[in-house]
Each structure stands twice: as C-alpha cells, then as structure tokens.
C-alpha positions as CSV (number, residue, x, y, z in Angstrom):
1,X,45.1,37.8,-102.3
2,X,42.3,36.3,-100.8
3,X,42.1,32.5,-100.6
4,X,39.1,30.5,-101.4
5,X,37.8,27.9,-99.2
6,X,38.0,24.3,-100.5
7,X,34.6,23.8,-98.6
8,X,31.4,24.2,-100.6
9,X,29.4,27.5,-99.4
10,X,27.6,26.1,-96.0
11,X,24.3,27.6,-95.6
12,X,23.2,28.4,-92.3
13,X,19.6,27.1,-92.8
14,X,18.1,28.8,-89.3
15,X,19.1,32.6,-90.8
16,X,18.7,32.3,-94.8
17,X,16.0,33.5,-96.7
18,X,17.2,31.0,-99.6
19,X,15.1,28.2,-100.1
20,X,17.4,25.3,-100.0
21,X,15.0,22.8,-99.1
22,X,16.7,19.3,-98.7
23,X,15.6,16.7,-100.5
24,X,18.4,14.3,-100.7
25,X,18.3,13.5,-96.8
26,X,16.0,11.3,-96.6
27,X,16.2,9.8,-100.5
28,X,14.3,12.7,-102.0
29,X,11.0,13.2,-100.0
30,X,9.8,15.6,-97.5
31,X,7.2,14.9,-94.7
32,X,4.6,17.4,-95.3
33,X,1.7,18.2,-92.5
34,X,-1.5,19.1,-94.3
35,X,-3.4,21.7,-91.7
36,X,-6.2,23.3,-92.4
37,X,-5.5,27.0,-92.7
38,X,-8.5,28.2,-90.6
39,X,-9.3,25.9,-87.6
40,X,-5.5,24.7,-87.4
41,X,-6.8,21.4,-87.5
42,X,-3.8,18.4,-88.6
43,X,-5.5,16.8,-91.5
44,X,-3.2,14.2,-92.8
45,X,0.4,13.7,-93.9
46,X,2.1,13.2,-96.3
47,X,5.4,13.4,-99.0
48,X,6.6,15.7,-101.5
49,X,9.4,15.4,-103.9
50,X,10.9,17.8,-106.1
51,X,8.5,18.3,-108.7
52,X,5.6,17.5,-106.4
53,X,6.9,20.6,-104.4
54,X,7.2,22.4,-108.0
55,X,4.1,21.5,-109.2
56,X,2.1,22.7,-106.1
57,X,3.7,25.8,-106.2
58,X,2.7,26.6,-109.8
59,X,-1.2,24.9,-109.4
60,X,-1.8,26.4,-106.0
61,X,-3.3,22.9,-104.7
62,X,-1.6,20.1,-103.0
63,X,0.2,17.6,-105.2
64,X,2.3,14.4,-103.1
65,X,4.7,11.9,-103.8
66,X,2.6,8.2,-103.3
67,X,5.0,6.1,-101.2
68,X,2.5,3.1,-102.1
69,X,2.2,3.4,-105.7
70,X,5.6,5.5,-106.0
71,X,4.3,8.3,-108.6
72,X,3.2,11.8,-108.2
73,X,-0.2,12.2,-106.8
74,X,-2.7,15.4,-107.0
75,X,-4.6,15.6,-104.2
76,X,-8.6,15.1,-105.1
77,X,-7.7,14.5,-108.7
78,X,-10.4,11.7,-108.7
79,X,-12.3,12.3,-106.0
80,X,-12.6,16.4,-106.3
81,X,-11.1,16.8,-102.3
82,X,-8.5,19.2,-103.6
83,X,-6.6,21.3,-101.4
84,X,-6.1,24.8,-102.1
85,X,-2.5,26.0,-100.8
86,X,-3.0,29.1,-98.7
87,X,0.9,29.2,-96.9
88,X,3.6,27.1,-97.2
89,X,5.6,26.9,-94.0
90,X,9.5,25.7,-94.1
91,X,11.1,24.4,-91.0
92,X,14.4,25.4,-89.4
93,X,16.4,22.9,-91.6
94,X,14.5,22.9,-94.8
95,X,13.7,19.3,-94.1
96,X,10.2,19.4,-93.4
97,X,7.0,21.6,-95.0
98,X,3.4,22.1,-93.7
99,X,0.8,23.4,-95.9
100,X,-1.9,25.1,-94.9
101,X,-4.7,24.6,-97.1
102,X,-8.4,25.2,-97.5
103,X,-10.2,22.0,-98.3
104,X,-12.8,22.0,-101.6
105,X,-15.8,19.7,-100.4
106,X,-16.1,17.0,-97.9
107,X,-12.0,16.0,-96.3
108,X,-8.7,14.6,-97.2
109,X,-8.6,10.7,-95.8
110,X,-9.8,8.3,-98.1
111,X,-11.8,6.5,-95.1
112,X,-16.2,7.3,-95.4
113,X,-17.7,8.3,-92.1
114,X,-21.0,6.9,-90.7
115,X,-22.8,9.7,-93.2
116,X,-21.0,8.3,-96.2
117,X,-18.4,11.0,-97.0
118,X,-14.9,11.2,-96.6
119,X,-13.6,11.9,-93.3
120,X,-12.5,15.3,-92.7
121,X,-8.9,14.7,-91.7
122,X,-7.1,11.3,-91.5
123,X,-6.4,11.9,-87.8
124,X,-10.0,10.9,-86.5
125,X,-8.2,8.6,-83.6
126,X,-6.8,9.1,-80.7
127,X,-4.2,6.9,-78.9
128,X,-5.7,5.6,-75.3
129,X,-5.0,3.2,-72.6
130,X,-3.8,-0.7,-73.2
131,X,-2.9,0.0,-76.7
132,X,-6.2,1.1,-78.0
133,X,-7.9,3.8,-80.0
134,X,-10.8,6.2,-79.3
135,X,-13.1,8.0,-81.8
136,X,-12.0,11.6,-81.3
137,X,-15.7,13.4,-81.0
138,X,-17.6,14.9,-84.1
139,X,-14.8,13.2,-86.2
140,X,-16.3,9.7,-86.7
C-alpha cells in the first residue's frame, strides 16, 4: 500500500502550467508592470489582488488594487485612459504579473505634460548624477 505524504502537494512553480499565482506572500497584492504591448515601453506600476486579477481577466482591461485609497481601481474609469489587456505574462514564482496592454487615448500617469494631457507613461524620469532627475526626451 502506498503511503501518503503528510506534506501538502508542493508545486514546482518554474515547470507547472497551473496557475497558482501567490497572493498571500506579500499580504494579498501583486506588483504588476503595465508595458505597452507594441513599443515595449514600461508605463507604470502597479497592484493587483485577487478579484482585481479576476476582474481584469473577465473585462479585458486593467483593473488595480489602490494602495492609497485601499479599494479596487479600474484603470481610466474616470478619466477614459483604459488599458486594453493584450497578454498577461506570469513570472517564474507566480509572484509577479506584467500586462501588456494597448492604451485607449492619451497615457496612464495621472501627471499633465506641457500640452495639457496625461503623460504617456509614469516613467518620464530618469535617475542622473548627485541625486537628480532628468526629463527622459519626447516624454515631458
């Protein structure tokens, strides 16, 4: 007779196909990069919980988890910026998501450039000498 292990089933999270993604590491989020799906470009980041991650899946565009006002938040619900989920990509421990998106009008950070619309992506800066930051060209 074959004896059962005491141990829970241990998933070996590089090789499954099972999506086992784990929430309760770091008290229920993910990090999730935000990329846009045709330049590559980093656009911002953000969290996901459980039913954010749910609810993206079944809308197709980008819902988060708001660390500041600690409720579920649809991306461009207000402001019409939605992105539009084109991949979801998992990393080796399940503990970490990027989602490549395609963005519906003007960009995802909630700062307004020089021409008055919302910046394209949230990473418009760029780290340089004695602790100071440069305007990354055309992203001002």
């Amino acid at each position: 007779m074959e004896q059962q292990s005491p141990f829970p089933r241990i998933i070996n999270f590089e090789e499954t196909t099972d999506l086992c993604l784990q929430f309760e590491k770091r008290n229920g989020l993910l990090p999730v990069i935000i990329q846009e799906s045709t330049s590559r470009q980093v656009l911002m980041l953000a969290y996901t919980n459980k039913l954010a991650f749910e609810m993206t899946v079944e809308r197709g565009i980008a819902c988060f988890w708001s660390t500041s006002r600690e409720n579920i938040w649809i991306k461009g619900e207000t402001s019409g910026n939605t992105l539009r989920i084109e991949a979801i990509l998992v990393d080796c421990d399940q503990d970490a998501l990027i989602y490549q998106v395609s963005i519906n009008r003007d960009g995802v950070c909630h700062t307004i450039s020089l021409s008055g619309k919302n910046r394209k992506a949230c990473f418009y800066r760029a780290y340089s000498s004695k602790n100071e930051l440069k305007f990354i060209n055309n992203m001002k």
